[in-house]
C-alpha positions as CSV (number, residue, x, y, z in Angstrom):
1,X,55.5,60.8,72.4
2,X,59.1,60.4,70.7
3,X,59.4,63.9,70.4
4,X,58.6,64.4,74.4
5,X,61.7,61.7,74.7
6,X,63.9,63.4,72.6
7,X,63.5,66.7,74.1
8,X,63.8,65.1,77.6
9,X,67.1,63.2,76.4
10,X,69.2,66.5,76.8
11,X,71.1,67.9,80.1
12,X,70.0,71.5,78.3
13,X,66.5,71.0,78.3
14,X,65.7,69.2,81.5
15,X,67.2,72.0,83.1
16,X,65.2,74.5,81.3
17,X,62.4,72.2,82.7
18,X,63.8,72.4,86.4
19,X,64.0,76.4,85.4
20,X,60.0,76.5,83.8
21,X,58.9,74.3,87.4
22,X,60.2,77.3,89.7
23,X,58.3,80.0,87.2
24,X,57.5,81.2,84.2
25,X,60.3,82.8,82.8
26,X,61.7,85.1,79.7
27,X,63.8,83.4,77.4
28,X,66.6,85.7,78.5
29,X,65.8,85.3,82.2
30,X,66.6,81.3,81.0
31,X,69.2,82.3,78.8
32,X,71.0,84.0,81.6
33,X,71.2,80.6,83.0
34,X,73.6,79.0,80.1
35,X,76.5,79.0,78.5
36,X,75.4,78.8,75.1
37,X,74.6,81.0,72.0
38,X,71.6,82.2,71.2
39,X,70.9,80.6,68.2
40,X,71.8,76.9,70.2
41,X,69.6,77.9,72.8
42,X,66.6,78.9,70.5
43,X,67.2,75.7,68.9
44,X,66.1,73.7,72.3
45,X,63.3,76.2,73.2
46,X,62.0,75.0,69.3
47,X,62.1,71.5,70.4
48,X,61.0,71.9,73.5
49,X,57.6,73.8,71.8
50,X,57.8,71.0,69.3
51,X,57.1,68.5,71.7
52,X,54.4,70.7,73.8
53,X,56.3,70.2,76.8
54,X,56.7,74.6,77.2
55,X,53.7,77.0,76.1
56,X,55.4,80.4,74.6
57,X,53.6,83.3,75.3
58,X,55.0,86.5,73.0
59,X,54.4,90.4,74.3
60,X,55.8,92.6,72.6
61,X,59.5,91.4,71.7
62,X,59.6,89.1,74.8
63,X,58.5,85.8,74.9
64,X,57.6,84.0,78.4
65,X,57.8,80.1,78.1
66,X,55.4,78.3,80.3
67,X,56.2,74.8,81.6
68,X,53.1,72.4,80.0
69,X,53.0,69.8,83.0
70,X,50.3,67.7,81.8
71,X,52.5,66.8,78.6
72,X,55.1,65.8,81.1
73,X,53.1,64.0,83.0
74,X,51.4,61.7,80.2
75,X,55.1,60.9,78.8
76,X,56.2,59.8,82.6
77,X,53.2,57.8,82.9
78,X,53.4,56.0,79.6
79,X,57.2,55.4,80.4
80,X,56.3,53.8,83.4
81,X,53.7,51.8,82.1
82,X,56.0,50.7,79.6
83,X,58.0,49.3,82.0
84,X,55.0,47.7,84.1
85,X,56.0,50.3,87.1
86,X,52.2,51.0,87.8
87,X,51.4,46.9,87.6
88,X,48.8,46.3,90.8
89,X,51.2,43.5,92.0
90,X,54.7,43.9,91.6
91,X,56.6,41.8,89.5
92,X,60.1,40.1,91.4
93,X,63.5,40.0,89.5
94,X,64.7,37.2,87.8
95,X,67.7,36.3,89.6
96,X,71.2,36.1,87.4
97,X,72.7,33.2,87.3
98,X,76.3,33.0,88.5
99,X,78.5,32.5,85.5
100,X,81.5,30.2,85.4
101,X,84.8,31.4,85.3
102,X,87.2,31.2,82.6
103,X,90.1,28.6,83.0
């Protein structure tokens, strides 16, 4: 699951991700999307595969990436039940305590 947050922890590959939701795409239908060299950007499609969160799909010289939902899914749900988000009866904040000024 660390490699699913460490893939998700870049600007570069969420967007890819926002790309992947629309369609399946070419990695130079995404690449015509960034800024960035080739090699950088074959660098994030590798973690991206890494973490299973895309599904390449090579014909010929072309490879179509595939967004993998259901990885993306199970990493949003375990975050949220890290954080008891899916708890049956919400837990309240602890209210801060006003601190006392200096002087």
């Amino acid at each position: 699951m660390s490699e699913v947050y460490r893939a998700l922890a870049d600007p570069s590959r969420r967007r890819i991700l926002e790309l992947l939701r629309e369609q399946d795409m070419s990695a130079g239908e995404i690449a015509a999307h960034f800024q960035l060299a080739k090699p950088t950007l074959s660098g994030h499609f590798a973690v991206l595969r890494e973490a299973g969160l895309v599904t390449p799909e090579k014909t010929g010289t072309t490879i179509v990436y595939r967004l993998n939902v259901s990885v993306l899914e199970e990493a949003l749900m375990a975050l949220m039940d890290a954080f008891k988000f899916l708890d049956a009866k919400p837990q309240g904040r602890a209210s801060a305590k006003p601190r006392k000024g200096i002087g």
